[in-house]
C-alpha positions as CSV (number, residue, x, y, z in Angstrom):
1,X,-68.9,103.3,-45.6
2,X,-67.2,101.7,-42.1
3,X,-69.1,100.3,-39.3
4,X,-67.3,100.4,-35.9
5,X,-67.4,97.6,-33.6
6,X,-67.2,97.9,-29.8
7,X,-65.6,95.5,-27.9
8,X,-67.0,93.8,-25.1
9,X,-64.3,95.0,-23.0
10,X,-64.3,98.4,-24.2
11,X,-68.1,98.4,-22.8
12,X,-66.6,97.4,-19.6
13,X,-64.3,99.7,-19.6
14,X,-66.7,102.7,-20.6
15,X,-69.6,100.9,-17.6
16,X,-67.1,100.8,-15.0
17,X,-65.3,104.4,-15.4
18,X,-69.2,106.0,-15.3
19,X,-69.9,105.8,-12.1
20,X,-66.2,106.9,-10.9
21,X,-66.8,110.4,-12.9
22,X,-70.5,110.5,-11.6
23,X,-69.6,110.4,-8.2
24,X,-66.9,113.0,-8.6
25,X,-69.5,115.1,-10.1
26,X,-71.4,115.0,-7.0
27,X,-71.5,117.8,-3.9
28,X,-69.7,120.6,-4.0
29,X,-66.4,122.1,-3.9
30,X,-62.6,121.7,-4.7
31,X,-60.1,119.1,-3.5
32,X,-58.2,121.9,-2.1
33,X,-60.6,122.4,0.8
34,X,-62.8,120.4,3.1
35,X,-66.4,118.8,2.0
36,X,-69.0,122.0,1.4
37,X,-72.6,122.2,1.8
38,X,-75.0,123.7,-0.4
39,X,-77.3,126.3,1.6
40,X,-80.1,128.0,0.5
41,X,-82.8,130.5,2.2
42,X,-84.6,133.6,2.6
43,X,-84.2,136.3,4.4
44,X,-87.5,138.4,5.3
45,X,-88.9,141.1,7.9
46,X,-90.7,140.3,11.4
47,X,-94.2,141.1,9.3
48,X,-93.3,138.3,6.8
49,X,-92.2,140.7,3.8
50,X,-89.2,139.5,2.1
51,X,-85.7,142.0,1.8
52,X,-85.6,142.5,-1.7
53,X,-82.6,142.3,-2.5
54,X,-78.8,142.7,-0.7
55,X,-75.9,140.4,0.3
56,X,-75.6,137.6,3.5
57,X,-72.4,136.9,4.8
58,X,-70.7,134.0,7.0
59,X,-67.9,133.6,8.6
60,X,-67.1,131.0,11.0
61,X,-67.0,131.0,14.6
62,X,-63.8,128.5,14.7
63,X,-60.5,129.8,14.7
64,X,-60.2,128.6,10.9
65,X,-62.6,131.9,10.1
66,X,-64.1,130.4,6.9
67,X,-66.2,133.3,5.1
68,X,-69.2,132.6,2.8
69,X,-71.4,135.0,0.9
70,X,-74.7,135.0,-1.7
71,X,-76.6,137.6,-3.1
72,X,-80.4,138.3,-2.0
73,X,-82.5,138.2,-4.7
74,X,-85.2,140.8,-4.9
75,X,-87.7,137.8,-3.3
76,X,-85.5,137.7,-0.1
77,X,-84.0,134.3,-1.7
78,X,-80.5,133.5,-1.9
79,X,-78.9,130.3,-2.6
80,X,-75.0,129.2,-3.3
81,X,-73.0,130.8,-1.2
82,X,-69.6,130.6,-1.9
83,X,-66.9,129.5,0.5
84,X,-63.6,131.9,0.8
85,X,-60.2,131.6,2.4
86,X,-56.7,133.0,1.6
87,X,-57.8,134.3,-1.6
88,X,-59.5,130.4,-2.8
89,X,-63.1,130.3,-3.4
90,X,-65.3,127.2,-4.1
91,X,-69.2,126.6,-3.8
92,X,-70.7,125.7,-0.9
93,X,-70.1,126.3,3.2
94,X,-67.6,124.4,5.3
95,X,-69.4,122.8,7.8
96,X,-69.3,124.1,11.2
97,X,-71.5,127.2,12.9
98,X,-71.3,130.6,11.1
99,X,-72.3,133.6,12.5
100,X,-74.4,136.2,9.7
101,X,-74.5,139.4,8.6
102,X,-76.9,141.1,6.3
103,X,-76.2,144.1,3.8
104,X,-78.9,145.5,2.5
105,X,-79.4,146.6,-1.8
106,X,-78.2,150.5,-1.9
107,X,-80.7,151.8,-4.0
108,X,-79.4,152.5,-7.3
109,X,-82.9,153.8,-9.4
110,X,-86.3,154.8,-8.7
111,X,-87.6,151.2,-9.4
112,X,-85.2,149.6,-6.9
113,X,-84.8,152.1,-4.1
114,X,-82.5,151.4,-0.9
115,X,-83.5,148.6,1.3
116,X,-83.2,150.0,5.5
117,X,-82.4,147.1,7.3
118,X,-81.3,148.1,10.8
119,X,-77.3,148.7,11.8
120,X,-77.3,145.8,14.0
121,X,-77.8,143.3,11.3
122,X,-74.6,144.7,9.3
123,X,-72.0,143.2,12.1
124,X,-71.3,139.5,12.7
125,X,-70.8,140.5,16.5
126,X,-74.4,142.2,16.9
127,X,-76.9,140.5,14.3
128,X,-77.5,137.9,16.4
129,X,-78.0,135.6,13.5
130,X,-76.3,131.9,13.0
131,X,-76.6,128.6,10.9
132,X,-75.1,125.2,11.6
133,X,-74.0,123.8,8.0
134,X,-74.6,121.4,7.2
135,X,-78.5,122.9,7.3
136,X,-81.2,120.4,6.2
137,X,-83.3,122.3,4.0
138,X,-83.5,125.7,3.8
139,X,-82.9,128.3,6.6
140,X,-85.1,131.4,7.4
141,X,-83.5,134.6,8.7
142,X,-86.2,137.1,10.3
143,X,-85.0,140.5,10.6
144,X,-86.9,142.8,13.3
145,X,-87.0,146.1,11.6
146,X,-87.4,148.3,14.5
147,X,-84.2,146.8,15.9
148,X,-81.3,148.7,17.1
C-alpha cells in the first residue's frame, strides 16, 4: 500500500492556478472575437399568447454586420443566441444594437401546425424590432398580428 503526500507548495500551486481557470471559464465566447453577451427572451403576440415555436435573428446595425440567431421554443422562449461572422461562430451577442427578425415554425404535422406571423416581421428593414446587448435581463418582443 503507498500513501501520497502533497507538498505544501504543490497546494499552492494547485490554490493559485484555480481561480485563473475559473475565471476563463466565465462569460461567453472565443478569444477570436470580442466579449459576448448572453440574451435570453420571449417572443409573444399583442394578446399575450406566446409564438410557439420559430427562429429570431440579429444582425447588427454597425458596419461590422455581426449576425446572431436562437431557436423559439414552442413557449415563445429562446435563449443563447449564437454570434456569427465570416463563417466563425461562438455563444453569445457582440455588444452593440441589432436589429431583429422573426421566422415563424413551418408546420411540419398536425400537432405542430404553421405558425402566421405577419411578412413584416420576416425583414430586418421592416420588423421594427431592436435590442441593445448587452440587455439586462431578458427582453420581450410583442408581435402585432394584424400587422402588415
Amino acid at each position: 500500500m503507498s500513501i501520497a503526500i502533497c507538498r505544501p507548495s504543490s497546494l499552492l500551486l494547485l490554490a493559485l492556478s484555480a481561480p485563473i481557470v475559473c475565471l476563463s471559464a466565465v462569460g461567453c465566447g472565443r478569444s477570436d472575437f470580442p466579449r459576448t453577451y448572453p440574451l435570453r427572451g420571449k417572443v409573444v403576440l399583442k394578446d399575450g399568447r406566446a409564438l410557439p415555436g420559430g427562429y429570431i435573428e440579429f444582425e447588427s446595425t454597425d458596419e461590422a454586420k455581426w449576425r446572431g440567431a436562437a431557436n423559439i421554443e414552442e413557449d415563445g422562449a429562446f435563449e443563447g443566441a449564437v454570434a456569427s461572422k465570416d463563417g466563425k461562430e461562438t455563444d453569445g451577442l457582440v455588444g452593440g444594437e441589432y436589429l431583429v427578425r422573426i421566422e415563424p415554425r413551418r408546420g411540419d404535422s398536425e400537432d405542430r401546425p404553421a405558425v402566421r406571423v405577419p411578412a413584416r416581421y420576416r425583414d430586418f428593414q421592416t420588423s421594427g424590432l431592436k435590442v441593445v446587448i448587452p440587455h439586462s435581463g431578458p427582453v420581450t418582443f410583442e408581435l402585432d398580428a394584424k400587422a402588415q
